[in-house]
C-alpha positions in Angstrom: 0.0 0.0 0.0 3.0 2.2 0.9 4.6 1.3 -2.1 1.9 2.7 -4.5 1.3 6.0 -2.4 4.8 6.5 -3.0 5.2 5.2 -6.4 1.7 7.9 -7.1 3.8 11.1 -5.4 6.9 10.0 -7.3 4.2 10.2 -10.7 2.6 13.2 -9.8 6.0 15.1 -8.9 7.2 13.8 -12.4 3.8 15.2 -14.2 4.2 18.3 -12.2 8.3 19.0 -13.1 7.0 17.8 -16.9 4.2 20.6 -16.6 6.4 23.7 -15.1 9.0 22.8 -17.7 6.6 23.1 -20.3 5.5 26.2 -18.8 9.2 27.6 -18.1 10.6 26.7 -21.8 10.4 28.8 -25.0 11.9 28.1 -28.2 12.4 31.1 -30.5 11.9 30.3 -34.5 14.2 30.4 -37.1 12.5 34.1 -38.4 11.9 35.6 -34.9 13.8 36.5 -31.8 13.0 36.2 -28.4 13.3 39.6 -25.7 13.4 38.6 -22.3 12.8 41.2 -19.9 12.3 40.9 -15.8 16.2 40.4 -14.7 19.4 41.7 -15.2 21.0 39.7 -18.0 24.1 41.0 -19.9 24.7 40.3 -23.5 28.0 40.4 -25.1 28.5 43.6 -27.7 25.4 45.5 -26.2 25.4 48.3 -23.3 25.4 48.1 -19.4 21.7 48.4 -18.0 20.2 46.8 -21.3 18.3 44.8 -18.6 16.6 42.4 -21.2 17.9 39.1 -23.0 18.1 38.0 -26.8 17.5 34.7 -27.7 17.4 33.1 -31.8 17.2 29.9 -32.7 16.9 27.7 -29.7 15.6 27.1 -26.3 15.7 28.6 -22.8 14.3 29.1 -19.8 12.0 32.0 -18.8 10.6 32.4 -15.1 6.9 33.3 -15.5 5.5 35.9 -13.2 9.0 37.7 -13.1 10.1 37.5 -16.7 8.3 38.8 -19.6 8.7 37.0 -22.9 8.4 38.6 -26.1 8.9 37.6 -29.8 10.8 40.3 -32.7 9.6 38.7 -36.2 13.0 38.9 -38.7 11.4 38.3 -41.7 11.4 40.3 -44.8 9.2 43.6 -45.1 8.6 45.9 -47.7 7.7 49.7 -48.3 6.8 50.9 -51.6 8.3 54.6 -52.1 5.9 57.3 -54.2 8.0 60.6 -53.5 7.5 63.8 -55.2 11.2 65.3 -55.7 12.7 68.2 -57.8 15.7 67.6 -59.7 19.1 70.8 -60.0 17.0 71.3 -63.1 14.1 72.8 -61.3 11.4 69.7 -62.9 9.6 68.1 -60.9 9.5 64.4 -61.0 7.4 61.8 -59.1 10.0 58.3 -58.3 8.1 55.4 -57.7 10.2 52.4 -55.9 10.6 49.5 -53.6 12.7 49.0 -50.7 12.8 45.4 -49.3 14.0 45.5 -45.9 14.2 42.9 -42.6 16.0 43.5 -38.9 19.5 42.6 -38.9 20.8 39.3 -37.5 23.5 40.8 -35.1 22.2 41.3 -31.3 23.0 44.8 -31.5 20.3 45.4 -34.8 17.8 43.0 -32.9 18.3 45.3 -29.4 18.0 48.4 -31.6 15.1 47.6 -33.6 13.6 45.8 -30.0 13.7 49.1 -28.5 12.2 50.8 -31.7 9.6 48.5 -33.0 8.7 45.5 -30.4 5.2 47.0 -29.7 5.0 48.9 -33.3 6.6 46.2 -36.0 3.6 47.5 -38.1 4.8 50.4 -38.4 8.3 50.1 -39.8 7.3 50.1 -43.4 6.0 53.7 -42.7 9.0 54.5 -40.6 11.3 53.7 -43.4 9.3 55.1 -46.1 9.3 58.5 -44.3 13.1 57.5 -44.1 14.0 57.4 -47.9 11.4 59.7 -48.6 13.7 62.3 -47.1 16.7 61.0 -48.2 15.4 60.3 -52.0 14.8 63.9 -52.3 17.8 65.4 -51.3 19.4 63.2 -53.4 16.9 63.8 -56.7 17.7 67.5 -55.7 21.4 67.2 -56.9 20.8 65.5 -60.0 19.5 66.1 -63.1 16.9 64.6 -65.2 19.4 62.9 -67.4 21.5 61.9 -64.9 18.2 59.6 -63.6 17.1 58.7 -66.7 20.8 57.4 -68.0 22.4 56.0 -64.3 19.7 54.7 -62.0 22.3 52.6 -60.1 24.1 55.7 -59.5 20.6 57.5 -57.5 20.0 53.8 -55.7 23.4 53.7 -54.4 23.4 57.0 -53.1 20.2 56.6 -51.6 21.7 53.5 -49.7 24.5 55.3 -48.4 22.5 57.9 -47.3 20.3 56.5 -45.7 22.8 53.3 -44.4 23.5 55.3 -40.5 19.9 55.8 -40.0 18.6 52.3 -40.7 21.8 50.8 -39.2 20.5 52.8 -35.4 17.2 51.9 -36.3 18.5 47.7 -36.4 17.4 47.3 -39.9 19.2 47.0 -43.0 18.3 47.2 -46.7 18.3 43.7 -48.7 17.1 45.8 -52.1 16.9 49.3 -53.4 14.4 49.3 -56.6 14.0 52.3 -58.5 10.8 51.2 -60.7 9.3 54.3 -62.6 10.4 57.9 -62.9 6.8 60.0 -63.8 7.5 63.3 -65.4 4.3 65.4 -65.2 5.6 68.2 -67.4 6.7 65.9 -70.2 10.1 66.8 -69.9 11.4 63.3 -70.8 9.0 63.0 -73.4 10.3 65.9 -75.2 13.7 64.9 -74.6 13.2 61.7 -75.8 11.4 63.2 -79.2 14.3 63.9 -81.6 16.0 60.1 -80.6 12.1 58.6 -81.4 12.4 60.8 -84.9 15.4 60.0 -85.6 14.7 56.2 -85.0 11.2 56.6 -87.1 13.0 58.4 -90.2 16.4 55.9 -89.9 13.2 53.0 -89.8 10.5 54.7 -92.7 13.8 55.1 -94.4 15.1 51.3 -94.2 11.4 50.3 -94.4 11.7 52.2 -97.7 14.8 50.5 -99.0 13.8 47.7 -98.3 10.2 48.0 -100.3 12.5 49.2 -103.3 14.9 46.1 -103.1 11.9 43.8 -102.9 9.8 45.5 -105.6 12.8 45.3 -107.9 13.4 41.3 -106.7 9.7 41.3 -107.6 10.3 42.5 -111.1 13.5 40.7 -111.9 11.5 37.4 -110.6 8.3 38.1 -112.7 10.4 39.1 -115.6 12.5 35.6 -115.7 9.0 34.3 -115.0 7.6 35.8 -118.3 11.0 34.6 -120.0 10.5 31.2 -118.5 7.5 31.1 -119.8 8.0 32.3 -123.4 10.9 30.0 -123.8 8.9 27.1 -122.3 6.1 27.8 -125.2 7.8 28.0 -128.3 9.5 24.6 -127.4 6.4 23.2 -127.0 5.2 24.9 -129.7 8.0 23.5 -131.7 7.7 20.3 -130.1 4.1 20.1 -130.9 4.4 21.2 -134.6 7.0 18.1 -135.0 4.8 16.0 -133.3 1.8 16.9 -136.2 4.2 17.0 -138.6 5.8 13.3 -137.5 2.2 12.2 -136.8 1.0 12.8 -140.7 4.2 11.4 -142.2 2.9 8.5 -139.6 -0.9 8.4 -141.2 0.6 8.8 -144.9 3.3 6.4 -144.0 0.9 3.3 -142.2 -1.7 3.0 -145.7 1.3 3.1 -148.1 2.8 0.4 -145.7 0.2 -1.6 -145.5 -0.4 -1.8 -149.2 2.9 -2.1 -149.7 2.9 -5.2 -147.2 -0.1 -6.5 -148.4 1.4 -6.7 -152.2 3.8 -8.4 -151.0 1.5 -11.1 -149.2 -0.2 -11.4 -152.5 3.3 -12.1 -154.6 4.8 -14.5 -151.9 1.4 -16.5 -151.5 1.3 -16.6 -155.6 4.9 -17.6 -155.6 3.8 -20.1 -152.7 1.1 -21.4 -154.6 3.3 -21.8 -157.9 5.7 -23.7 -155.9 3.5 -26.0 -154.6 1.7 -26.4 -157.7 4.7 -27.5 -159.4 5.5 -29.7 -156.9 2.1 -31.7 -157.0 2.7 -31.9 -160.5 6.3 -33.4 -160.6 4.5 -35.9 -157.8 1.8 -36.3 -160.4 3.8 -37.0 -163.6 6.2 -39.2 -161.0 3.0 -41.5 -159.8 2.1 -43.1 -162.9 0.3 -45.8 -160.8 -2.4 -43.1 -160.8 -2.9 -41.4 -164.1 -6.7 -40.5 -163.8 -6.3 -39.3 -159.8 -3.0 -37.2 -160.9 -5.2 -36.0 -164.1 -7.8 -35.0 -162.0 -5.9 -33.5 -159.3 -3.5 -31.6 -162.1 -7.3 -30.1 -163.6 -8.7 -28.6 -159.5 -4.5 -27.4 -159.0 -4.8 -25.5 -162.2 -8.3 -24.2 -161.1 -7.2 -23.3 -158.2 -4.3 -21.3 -159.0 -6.3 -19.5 -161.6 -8.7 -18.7 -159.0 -6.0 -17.7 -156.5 -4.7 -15.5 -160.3 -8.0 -14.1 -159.9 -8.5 -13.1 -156.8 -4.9 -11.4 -156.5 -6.0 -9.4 -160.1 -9.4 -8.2 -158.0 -7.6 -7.4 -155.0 -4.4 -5.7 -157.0 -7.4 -3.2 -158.8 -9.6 -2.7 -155.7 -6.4 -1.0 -154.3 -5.7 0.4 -157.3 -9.1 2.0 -157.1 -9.1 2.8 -154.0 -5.6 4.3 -154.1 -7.2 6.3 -157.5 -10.5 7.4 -155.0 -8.1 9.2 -152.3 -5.9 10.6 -154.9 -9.4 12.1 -156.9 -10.5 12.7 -153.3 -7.2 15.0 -152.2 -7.5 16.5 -156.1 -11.4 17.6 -155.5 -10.3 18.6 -151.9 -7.7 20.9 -153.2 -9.6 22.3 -155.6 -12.7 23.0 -153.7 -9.9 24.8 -151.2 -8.1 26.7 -153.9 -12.1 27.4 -155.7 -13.3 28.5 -152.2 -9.9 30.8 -151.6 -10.6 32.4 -155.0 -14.3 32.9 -154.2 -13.4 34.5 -150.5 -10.5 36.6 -152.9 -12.9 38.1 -155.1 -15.6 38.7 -153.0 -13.0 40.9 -151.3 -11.7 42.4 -154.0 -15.6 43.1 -155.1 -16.9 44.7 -151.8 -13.6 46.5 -151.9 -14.5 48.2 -155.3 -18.1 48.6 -154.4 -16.8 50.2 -151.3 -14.5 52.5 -153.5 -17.2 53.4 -156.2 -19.7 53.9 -153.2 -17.3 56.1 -151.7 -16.6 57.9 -155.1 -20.2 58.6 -155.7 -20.8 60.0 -152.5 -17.4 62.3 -153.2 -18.9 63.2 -156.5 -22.7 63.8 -155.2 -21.4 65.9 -152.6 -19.0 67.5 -155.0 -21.7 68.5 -157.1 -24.0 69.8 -155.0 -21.7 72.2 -153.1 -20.8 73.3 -157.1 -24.9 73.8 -157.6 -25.0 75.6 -154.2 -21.9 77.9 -154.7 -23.5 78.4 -158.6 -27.0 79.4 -157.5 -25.5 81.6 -154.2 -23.0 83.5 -157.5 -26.1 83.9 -159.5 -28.3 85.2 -156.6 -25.6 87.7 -155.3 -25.1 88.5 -159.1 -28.9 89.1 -159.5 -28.7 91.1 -156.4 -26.0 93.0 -157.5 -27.9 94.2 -161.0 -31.2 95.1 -159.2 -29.2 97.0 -156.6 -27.2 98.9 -159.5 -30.8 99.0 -161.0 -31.8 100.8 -158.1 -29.6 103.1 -157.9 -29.5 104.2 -161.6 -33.1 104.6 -161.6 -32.3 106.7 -158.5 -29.9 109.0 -159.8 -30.9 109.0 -163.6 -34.8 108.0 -164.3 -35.2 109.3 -167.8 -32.3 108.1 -168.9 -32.9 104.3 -167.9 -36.2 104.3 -169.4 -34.9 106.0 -172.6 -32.0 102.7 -172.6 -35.0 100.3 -171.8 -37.2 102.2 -174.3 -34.1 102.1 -176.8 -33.7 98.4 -176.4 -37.5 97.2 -176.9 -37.9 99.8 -179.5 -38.3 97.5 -182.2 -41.2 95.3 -180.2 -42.8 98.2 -179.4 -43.8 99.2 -183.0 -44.0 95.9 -183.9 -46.9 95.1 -181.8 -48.4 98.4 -182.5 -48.3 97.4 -186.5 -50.1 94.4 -185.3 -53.3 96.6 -185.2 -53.0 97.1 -188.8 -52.5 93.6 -189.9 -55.8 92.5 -190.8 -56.9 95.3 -193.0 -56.8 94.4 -196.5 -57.5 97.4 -198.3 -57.0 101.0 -196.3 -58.0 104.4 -197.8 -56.2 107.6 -197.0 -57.9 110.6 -197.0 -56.1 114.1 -197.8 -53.7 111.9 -199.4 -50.0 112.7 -198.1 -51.4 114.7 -195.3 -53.1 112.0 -194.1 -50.4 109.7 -194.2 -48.6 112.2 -192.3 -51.5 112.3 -189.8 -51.4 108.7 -189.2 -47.6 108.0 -188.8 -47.7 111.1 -186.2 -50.9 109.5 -184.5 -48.7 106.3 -183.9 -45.5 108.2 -182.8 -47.9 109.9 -180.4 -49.0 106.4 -178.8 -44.7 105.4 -178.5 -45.1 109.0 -176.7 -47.9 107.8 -174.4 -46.3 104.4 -173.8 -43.0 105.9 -172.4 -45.3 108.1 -170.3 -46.6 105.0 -169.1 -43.2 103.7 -167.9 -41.8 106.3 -166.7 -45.1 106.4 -163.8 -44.6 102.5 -163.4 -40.7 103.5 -162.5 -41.9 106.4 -160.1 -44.2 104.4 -158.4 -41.6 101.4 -157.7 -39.6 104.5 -156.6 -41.6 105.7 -154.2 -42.4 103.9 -150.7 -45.2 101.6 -150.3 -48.3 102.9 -149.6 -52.2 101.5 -148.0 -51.9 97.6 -149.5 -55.7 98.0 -149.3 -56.3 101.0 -151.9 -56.5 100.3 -155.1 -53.6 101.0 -157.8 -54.3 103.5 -160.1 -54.9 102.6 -163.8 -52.2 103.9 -165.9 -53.5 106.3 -168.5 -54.4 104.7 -171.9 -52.8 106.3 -174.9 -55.6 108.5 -177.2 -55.7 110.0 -180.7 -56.3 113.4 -180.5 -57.6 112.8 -184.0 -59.9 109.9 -185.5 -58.0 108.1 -188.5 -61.0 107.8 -191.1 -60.0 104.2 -192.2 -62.4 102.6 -194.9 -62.1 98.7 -195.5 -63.3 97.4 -198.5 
């Protein structure tokens, strides 16, 4: 009974030590450190009256109730860096970055960044952003815009240095320094970078350009050889295909003419065969005299049969011949109907080509003619014109003497048809005797009188202007005897 009540206290005390040891023991993590705070501890490379403990990567002991136990994370943090700087140019720029950051490994970083950040390790990203902020524009402020723009290792190494002291005493240190974009709001670099980007677009329109040229002419060469090819390729085949024809109606002359040529020669071998064979029965014939009659017999159907074998070569030897005549009459009417049809296609030609001709003459003449009858009848009308116009103007200037030239001119009609009056009397008496005579060859000079006061009103009247084309035209005076003529007919 003793025994187990021991052997239970011995079990409990074990459970118990296992339980305070549990309770007692931390183990830091590979990425954190432990800070132990409650005693005096000293640690080598740090300060009198640090008062607290580092522990990283292993075990210890911590008395609870009078040690405090807290853990420092070591892995890696980052801050992303927007910072509105001005360059020794007077531009403003906006840097856009990274900076990758962790607390250093030494005991003295840890203590540092401990004191700094152990209740605040969410706000080191801020810290050190506020940090490079400071130090990025100091920096940007001494540079220029090319100096950025051309050496960005040279700005992120400065910025490191710079800002190296600060992050050592703040126990952190910088695994990477990225510079990512540089944002020009006035378009500085843009401008800057304009002539390169021309310079690059003309050198590259320009090569572009070249090289369009080379290929076009590549293009042309190649189609040219192409169309060369292609030529030379046809006229051999044309050549090839014109002794083709040609060898192909040597061929189709050349297989008829064999044949017959062939089949004459069937026909003489098979006679010569024949002969032969003939004469050979008949030796046998004329040799058997056992059988006269049989070889007699058979002599009379050999002979029969070679005449018929005679005959049937004749036949066939003329139906070629015929035949051979029908192509040849064939090829002659052929020919002729060719060279008939040539001469027919010739002179129809040459006939709608004079028909054409004489048409076209004609039409030459016809027109000819009538611009002859048109320029003839426009002369003779302008003539015309031209004599009633000098007309005009004679009667104008001169009246009596026109009508004494008209008067002159129609002088002999005039007493002509005034003897007309006289013409059918057949016997006329004179009284007073040579007075009377006189009398009456003064009455008619009187009427010639009258008749070229007659004209000479016509004249006036076509003289003056027109007048009312509804009055009547006065009657022209009629010429009188002022004494009566005693005339006696018998």
């Amino acid at each position: 009974m003793a025994i187990g009540v021991v052997a239970g206290i011995v079990l409990a005390a074990i459970v118990a030590l296992i339980g305070l040891f549990k309770l007692m023991w931390r183990v830091a993590e590979p990425n954190e450190a432990l800070v132990i705070s409650g005693s005096t501890h000293r640690t080598e490379g740090l300060g009198e009256g640090m008062g607290f403990r580092i522990v990283t990567g292993r075990g210890t002991l911590v008395v609870p109730g009078v040690q405090a136990v807290r853990k420092l994370s070591l892995d890696l943090n980052e801050t992303q860096l927007v910072v509105d700087c001005v360059t020794h140019q007077g531009i403003p720029l906006r840097v856009k970055g990274v900076v990758i950051f962790k607390i250093g490994d030494d005991l003295v970083s840890i203590a540092n960044a401990a004191r700094r950040f152990l209740d605040q390790q969410k706000m080191m990203p801020e810290r050190v952003h506020i940090v490079f902020a400071g130090h990025l524009r100091s920096i940007v402020g001494g540079l220029t815009v090319e100096d950025m723009i051309r050496d960005r290792e040279k700005l992120t190494g400065q910025t490191r240095a710079a800002c190296g002291t600060e992050m050592e005493k703040l126990g952190l240190i910088v695994d990477s320094l990225q510079i990512h974009e540089i944002e020009d709001p006035t378009g500085y670099i843009k401008n800057l970078a304009m002539p390169h980007a021309a310079a690059v677009q003309r050198d590259a329109r320009i090569a572009q350009a070249e090289a369009n040229r080379l290929a076009t002419e590549a293009e042309q060469t190649a189609f040219a050889r192409m169309a060369e090819a292609t030529r030379d390729s046809e006229i051999l085949q044309a050549g090839y295909q014109a002794e083709r024809d040609k060898a192909a109606a040597t061929a189709r002359q050349a297989g008829p003419l064999s044949e017959a040529a062939a089949r004459q020669e069937v026909v003489v071998q098979e006679t010569k065969v024949a002969e032969l064979e003939a004469h050979r029965r008949e030796q046998q014939l004329q040799a058997d005299v056992r059988k006269p009659a049989d070889a007699k017999a058979y002599e009379i159907r050999t002979r029969a049969e070679a005449e018929r074998d005679a005959r049937i070569s004749s036949a066939q030897a003329k139906a070629r011949e015929t035949e051979l005549a029908a192509a040849a009459e064939a090829t002659r009417v052929k020919t002729a109907a060719t060279a008939d049809a040539a001469a027919t296609e010739a002179r129809g030609l040459a006939t709608a080509t004079a028909t054409r001709a004489t048409g076209e003459a004609e039409a030459a003449a016809t027109q000819a003619k009538g611009l002859a009858e048109a320029a003839s009848a426009k002369a003779k009308g302008l003539a015309e014109a031209e004599a009633i116009k000098a007309r005009a103007a004679a009667l104008a200037e001169n009246q009596e003497a026109v009508v004494a030239q008209q008067l002159a001119e129609n002088w002999p009609a005039i007493v002509e048809a005034g003897a007309g009056a006289f013409g059918n009397v057949e016997h006329m008496v004179l009284l007073n005797g040579a007075e009377g005579m006189s009398e009456m060859f003064a009455k008619a000079l009187s009427m010639g009188g009258a008749g070229l006061g007659v004209a000479r009103q016509l004249l006036a009247s076509m003289s003056q202007p027109p007048t009312d084309p509804g009055a009547p035209a006065p009657a022209p005076a009629a010429p009188s005897l002022n004494g009566r003529v005693p005339i006696h007919e018998e």
